[in-house]
ZAMI-365761 format. One line per field, with one value per residue (C-alpha): x, y, z; residue number from 1. Coordinates in nm, 4 decimals, always signed. Example, Ala and Ser with C-alpha at 12.3 -4.5 7.8 and 13.67 -1.06 7.14 Angstrom:
east: c(+1.2300, +1.3670)
north: c(-0.4500, -0.1060)
up: c(+0.7800, +0.7140)
i: c(1, 2)
This chain:
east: c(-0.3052, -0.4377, -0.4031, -0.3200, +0.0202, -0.2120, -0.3811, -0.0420, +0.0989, -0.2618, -0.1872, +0.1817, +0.0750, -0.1569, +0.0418, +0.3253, +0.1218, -0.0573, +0.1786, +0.0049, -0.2693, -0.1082, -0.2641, -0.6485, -0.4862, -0.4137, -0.6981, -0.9113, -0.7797, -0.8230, -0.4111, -0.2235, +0.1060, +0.1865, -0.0088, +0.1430, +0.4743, +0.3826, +0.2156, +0.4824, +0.7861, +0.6203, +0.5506, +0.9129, +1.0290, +0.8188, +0.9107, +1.3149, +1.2705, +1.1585, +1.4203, +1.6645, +1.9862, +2.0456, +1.7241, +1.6756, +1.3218, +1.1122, +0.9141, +0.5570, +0.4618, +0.7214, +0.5364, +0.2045, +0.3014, +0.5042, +0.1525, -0.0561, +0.1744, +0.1646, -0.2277, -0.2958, -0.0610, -0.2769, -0.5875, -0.5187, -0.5370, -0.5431, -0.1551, -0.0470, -0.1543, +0.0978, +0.1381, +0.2721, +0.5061, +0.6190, +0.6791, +0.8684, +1.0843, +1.1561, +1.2520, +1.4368, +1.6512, +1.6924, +1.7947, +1.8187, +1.6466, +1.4029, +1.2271, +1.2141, +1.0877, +0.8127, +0.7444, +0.6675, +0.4266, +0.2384, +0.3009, +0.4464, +0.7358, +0.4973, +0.2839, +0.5213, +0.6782, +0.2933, +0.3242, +0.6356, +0.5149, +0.1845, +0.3122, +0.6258, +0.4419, +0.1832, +0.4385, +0.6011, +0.3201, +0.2026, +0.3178, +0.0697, +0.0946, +0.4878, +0.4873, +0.2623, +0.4905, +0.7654, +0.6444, +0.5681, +0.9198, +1.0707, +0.8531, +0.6277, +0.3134, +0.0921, -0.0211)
north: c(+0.9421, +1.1271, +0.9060, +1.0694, +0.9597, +0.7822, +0.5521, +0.4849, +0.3719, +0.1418, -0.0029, -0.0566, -0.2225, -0.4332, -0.5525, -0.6104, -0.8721, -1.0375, -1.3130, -1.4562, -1.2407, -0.9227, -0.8971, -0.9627, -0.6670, -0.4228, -0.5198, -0.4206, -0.0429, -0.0553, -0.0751, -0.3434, -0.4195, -0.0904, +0.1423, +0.0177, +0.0723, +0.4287, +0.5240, +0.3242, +0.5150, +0.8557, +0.8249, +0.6916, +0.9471, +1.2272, +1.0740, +1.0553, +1.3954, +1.5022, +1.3872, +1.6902, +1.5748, +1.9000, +1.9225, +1.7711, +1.7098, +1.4397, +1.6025, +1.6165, +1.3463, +1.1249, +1.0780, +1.0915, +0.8505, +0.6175, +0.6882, +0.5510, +0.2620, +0.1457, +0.2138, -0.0071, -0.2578, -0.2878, -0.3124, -0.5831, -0.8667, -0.9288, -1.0218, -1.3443, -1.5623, -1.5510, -1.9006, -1.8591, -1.5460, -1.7592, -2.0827, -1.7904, -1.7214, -2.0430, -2.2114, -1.8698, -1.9336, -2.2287, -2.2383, -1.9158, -1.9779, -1.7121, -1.8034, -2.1750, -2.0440, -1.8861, -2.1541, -2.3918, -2.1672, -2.0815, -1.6906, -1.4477, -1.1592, -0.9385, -1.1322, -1.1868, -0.8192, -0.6819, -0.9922, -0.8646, -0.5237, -0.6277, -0.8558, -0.7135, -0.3533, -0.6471, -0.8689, -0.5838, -0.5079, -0.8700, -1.1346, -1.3987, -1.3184, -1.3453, -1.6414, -1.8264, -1.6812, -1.8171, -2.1502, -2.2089, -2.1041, -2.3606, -2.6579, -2.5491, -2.6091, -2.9172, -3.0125)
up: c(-1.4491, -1.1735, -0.8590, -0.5367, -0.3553, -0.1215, -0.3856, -0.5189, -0.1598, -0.1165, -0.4561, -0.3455, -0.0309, -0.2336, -0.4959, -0.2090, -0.0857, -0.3786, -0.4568, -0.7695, -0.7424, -0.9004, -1.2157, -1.0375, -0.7901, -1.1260, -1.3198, -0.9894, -1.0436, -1.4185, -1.4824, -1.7175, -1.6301, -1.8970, -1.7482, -1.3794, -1.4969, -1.5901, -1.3123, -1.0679, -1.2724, -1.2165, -0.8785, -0.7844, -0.9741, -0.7622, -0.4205, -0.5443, -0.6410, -0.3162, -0.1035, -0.1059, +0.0635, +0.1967, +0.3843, +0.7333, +0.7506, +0.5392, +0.2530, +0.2684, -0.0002, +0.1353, +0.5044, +0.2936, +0.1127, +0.4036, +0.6302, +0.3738, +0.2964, +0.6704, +0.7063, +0.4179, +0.5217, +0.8293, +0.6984, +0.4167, +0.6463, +1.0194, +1.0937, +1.2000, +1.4806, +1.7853, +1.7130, +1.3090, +1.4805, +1.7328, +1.5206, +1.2526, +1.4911, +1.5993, +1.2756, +1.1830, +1.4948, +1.4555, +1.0574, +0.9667, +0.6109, +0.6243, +0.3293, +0.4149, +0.7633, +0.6237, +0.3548, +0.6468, +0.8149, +0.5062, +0.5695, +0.3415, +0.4121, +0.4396, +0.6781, +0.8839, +0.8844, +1.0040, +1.2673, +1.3922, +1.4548, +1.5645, +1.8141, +1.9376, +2.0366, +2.2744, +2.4001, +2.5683, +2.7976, +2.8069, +3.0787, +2.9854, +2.6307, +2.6071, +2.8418, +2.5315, +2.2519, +2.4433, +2.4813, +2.1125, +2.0219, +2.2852, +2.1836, +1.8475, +1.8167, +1.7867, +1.4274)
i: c(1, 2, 3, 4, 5, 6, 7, 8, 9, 10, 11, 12, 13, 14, 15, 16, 17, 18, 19, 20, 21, 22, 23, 24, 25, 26, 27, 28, 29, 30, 31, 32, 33, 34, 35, 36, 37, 38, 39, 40, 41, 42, 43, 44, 45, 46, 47, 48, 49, 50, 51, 52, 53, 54, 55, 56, 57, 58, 59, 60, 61, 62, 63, 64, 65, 66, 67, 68, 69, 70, 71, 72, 73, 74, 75, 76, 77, 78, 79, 80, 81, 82, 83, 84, 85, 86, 87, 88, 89, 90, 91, 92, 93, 94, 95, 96, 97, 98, 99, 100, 101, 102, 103, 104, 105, 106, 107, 108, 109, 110, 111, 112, 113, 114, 115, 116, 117, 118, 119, 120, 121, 122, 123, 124, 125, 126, 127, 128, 129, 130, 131, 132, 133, 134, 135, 136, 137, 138, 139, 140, 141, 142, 143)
């Protein structure tokens, strides 16, 4: 199997996100179950391998690998409305049941992870913006 650590990281992302979907996700790259487990065992075992704990620095086909991850993270889906972040946050604050938080929404971990750092870096710099998110996690939002 000849994929690069960058198709490996896309398929990652991918399958990280397919819920039900995962064998549609692995037949779309031509892999069974079998032939993921090869491919997902050799590549673990290459990035393991790389990480020498007596060296400082992160190996090459570890940030190759972590910069393809996040870039194909990002371009699966547009992340959450401000509103579903928001409402996340509220219900997480005020039960602390993440996955019953997210349930209610209709978002996934992973959704909401890419909301979270899509929306965190904009609230920042944002008055108006925060002053919306802020509102929704006071009183909701209207069904």
């Amino acid at each position: 199997m000849s994929e690069s650590i960058e198709a490996y990281a896309r398929m990652m992302a991918e399958l990280a996100s397919a819920g039900d979907d995962r064998a549609a996700v692995l037949a779309r790259y031509g892999l069974t179950e079998a032939t993921w487990a090869v491919l997902d065992d050799r590549w673990q075992e290459d990035l393991s391998s790389a990480l020498d704990p007596e060296d400082d620095g992160v190996p090459e086909v570890v940030s190759r690998y972590a910069a393809a991850y996040e870039a194909a993270q990002r371009s699966l889906a547009p992340p959450i409305t401000l509103e579903q972040f928001a409402q996340v946050t509220r219900l997480l604050s005020a039960s602390g049941d993440v996955q019953a938080s997210l349930a209610k929404v209709g978002i996934t971990m992973a959704d909401y992870v890419r909301g979270t750092e899509h929306w965190t870096r904009r609230l920042a710099g944002d008055e108006d913006l925060e002053r919306r998110f802020h509102e929704v996690v006071r009183h909701g939002v209207e069904t």
